[in-house]
N, C-alpha and C positions, 0 to 999 in steps of 0.2 A: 318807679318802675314796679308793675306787678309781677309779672312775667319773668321770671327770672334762669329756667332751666326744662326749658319743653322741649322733648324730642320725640314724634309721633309720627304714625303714616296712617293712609286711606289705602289700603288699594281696593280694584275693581271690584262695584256691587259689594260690596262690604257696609254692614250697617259699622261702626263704634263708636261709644259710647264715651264721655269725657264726664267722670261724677268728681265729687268733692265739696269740702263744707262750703260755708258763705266767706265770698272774698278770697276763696283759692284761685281766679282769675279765668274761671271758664268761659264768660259769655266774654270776657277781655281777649283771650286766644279767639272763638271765633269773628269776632269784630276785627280783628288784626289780618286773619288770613284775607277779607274780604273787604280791603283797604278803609276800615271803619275807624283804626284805633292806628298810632302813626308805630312802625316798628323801628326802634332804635340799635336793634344787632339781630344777628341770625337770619334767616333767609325763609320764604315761603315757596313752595317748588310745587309746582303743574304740571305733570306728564314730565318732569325732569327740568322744566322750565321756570327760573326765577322769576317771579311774580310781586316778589318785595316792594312793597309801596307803589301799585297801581292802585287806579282808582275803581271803584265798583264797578260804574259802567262802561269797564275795559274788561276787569274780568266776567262780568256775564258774556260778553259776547266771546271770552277766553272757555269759555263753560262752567262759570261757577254760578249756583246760584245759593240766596238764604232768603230764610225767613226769621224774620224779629221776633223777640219775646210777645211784644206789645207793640199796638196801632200797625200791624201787618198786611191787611183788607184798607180799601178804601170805602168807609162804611155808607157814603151817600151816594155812592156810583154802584150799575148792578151787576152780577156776577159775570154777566161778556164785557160789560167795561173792565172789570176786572182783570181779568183775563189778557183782554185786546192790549191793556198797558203792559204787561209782563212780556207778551211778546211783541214789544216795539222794533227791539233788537231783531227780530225774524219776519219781520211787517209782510215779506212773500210766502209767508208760511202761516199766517195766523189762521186761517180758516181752518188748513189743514192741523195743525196745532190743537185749536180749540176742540175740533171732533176728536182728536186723542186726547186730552184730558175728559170728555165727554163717557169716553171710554170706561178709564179709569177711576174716576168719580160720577158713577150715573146718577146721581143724586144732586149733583150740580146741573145738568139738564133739564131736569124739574124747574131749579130756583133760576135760571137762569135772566130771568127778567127782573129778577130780584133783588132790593137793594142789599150790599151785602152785610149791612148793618142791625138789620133785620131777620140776620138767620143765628141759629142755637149756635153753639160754641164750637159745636166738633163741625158742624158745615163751615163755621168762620176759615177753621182749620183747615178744610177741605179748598177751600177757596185760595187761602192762602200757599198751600203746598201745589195749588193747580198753577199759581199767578209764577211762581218762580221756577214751575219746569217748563212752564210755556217755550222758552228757546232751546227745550233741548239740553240741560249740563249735565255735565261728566259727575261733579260732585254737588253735593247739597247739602247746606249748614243750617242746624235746625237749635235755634238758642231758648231753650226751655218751653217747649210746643207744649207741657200738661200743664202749665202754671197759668192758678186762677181757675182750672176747670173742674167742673164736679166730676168724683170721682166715676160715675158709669160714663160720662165723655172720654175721661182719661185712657180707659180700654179701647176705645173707639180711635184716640191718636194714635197711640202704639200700633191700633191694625194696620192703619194709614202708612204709620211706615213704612211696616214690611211691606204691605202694598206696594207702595211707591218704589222700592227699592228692586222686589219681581216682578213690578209692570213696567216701567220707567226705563228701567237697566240703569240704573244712576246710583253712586256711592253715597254715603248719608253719615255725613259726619254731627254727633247729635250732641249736645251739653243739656242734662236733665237733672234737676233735684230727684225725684222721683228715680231713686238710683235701681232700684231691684228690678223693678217692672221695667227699667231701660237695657239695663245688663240681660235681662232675661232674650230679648230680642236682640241681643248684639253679637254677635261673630267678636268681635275682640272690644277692650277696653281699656281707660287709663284713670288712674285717678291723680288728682292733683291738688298737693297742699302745701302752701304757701309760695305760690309760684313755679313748683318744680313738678317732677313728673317722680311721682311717689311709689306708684306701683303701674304695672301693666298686665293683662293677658287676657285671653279668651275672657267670653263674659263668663260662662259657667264658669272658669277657674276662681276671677274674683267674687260672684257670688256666695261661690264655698270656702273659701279663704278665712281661716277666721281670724285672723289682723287684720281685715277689710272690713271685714263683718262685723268687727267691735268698733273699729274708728268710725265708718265711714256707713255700716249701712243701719246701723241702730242694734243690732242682736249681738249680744257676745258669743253666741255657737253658729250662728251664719257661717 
């Protein structure tokens, strides 16, 4: 078991942020909430609604949606293919769907005939955070969205969120290495090591914390 003592909330439109070294079991908690990873004790709750051990595509249409670290995009399909599969679940609603992500990412209406394997890293990005709010969820789990990217994309995700999170109205539960520049964007945070829930608060709070700041974000006066 990795996982051994998490206890954390989302509420509405809240970005937070889950940092922590390697192998403190971050992309493991969101792979769990979004029935990736099998949970063995404690409970996942949805609007107040156990959710423990459903399968993915029960909780999308429950309103959860995420995006993967890696292989996220269907990279030989084009960006309305894209798209048109994420909103399966909504298939009466896709057109209308697709013009609000169009919205929200105008830069995807350009590529839109485009394979989406063929586009720079932060459009991948873009692609991939359009294809999972296609139906609409309440929450959205984002499992290491800067990893691999050069760092002037990396700014470009970050905006993406808070975007997504002021256009969308959607909660955004995010697991990032890239701990400063995600706290910096986050309304609240947790960090977690060795399985447990080691610290919590406001991002700014942990940003300035400096027993965060010597563990967890590289500075010993952080």
């Amino acid at each position: 078991d990795i996982l051994r003592g998490i206890d954390l909330r989302v509420e509405p439109c809240e970005i937070v942020t889950i940092i922590g070294p390697n192998g403190a079991g971050k992309s493991t908690l969101v792979k769990a909430a979004f029935g990736l990873a099998k949970v063995t004790s404690g409970r996942v709750l949805l609007d107040g609604v156990d959710v423990t051990g459903e399968k993915p595509n029960q909780l999308v249409r429950r309103g959860i949606g995420y995006v993967p670290q890696r292989q996220n995009v269907f990279p030989t399909l084009s960006v309305l293919d894209n798209l048109a599969i994420g909103g399966i679940t909504a298939s009466s609603r896709i057109h209308e769907r697709t013009e609000r992500m169009f919205e929200v990412f105008p830069r995807l209406r350009e590529r839109a005939k485009q394979a989406a394997g063929t586009l720079s890293g932060g459009e991948r990005q873009m692609v991939a955070f359009a294809r999972a709010l296609m139906p609409s969820p309440s929450v959205l789990l984002l499992d290491e969205p800067s990893a691999g990217l050069a760092p002037k994309i990396v700014g470009e995700v970050f905006d993406l969120i808070q975007r997504v999170r002021d256009e969308a109205d959607v909660s955004v539960l995010l697991v990032e290495q890239n701990a400063r520049r995600a706290l910096d964007i986050s309304d609240r945070g947790y960090v977690l090591d060795q399985g447990v829930t080691a610290h919590e608060g406001t991002g700014a709070a942990l940003l300035t914390d400096p027993k965060v700041g010597e563990l967890y974000l590289g500075t010993a006066g952080a």
